[in-house]
C-alpha positions as CSV (number, residue, x, y, z in Angstrom):
1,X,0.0,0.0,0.0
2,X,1.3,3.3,-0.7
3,X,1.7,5.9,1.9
4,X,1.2,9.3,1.6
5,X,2.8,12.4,4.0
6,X,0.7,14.6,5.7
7,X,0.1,18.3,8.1
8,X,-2.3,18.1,10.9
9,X,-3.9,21.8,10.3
10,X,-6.3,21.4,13.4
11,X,-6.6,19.1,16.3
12,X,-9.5,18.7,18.3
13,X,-8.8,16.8,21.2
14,X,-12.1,16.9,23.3
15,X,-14.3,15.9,20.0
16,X,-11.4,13.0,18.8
17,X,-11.6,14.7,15.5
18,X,-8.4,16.0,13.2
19,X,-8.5,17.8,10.0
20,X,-5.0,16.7,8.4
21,X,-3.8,17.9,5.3
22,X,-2.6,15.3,2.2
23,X,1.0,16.5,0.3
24,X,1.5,15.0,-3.1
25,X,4.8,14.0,-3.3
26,X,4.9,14.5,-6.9
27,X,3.3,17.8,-7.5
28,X,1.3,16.6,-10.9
29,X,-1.4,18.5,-11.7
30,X,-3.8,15.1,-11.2
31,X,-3.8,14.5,-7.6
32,X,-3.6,10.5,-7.3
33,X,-4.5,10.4,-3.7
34,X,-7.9,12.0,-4.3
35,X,-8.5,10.2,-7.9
36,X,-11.4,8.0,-6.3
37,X,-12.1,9.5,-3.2
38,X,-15.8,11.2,-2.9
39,X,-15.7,13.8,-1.5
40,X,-17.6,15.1,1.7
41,X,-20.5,17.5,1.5
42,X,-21.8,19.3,4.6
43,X,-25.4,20.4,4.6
44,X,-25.8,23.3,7.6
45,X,-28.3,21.6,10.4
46,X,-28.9,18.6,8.5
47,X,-27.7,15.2,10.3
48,X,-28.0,12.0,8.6
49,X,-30.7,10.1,8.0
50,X,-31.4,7.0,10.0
51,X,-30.4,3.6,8.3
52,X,-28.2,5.4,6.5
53,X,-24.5,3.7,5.8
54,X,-21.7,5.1,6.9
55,X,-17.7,4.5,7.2
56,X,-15.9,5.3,10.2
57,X,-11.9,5.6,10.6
58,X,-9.9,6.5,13.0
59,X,-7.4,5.1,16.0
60,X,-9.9,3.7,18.9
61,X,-8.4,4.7,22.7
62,X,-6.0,1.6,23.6
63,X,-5.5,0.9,19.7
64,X,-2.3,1.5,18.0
65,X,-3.3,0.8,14.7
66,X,-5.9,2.0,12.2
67,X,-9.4,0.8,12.9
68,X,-12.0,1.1,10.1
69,X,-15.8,0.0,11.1
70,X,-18.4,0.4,8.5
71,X,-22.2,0.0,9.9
72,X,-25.6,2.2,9.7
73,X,-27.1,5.2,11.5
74,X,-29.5,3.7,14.1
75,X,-29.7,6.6,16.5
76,X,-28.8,10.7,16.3
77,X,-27.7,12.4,19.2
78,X,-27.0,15.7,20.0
79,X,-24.4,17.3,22.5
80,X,-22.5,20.6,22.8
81,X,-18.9,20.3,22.3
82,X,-18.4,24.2,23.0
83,X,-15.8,23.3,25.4
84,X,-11.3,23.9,25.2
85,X,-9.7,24.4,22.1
86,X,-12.9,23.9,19.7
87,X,-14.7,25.7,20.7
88,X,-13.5,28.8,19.6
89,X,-13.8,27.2,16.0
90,X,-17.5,26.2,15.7
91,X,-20.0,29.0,14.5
């Protein structure tokens, strides 16, 4: 599998969430990491709809590898996560 370097631009901590920017090491005009990746679009207020499939990735507490867990929405919750760092980054 090919690796590819990366720049963490923010880091949320309290929420477990990163944004993290991808370099192409080749600087082509056709970026190969993003070739078949779909990407995300955010609707303002809107959650997902129940039943609907999702992918989730990320490194689980106690973990040391990459986890991957696909499944589907069977609940929506809400919380406020105006608290540290992030909060001085939502709207």
């Amino acid at each position: 599998a090919r690796r590819w370097r990366g720049k963490v631009v923010v880091c949320a901590h309290d929420i477990d969430l990163a944004l993290v920017e991808v370099h192409e090491e080749d600087g082509g005009a056709e970026s190969t990491f993003w070739r078949e990746i779909e990407p995300v679009t955010w609707d303002e207020g809107l959650a997902p709809n129940l039943q609907s499939q999702v992918s989730v990735v990320g490194y689980p507490t106690g973990g040391d590898t990459i986890s991957v867990t696909q499944g589907v929405v069977s609940r929506i919750d809400c919380k406020n996560y105006r608290t540290g760092y992030t909060g001085q980054h939502n709207p």
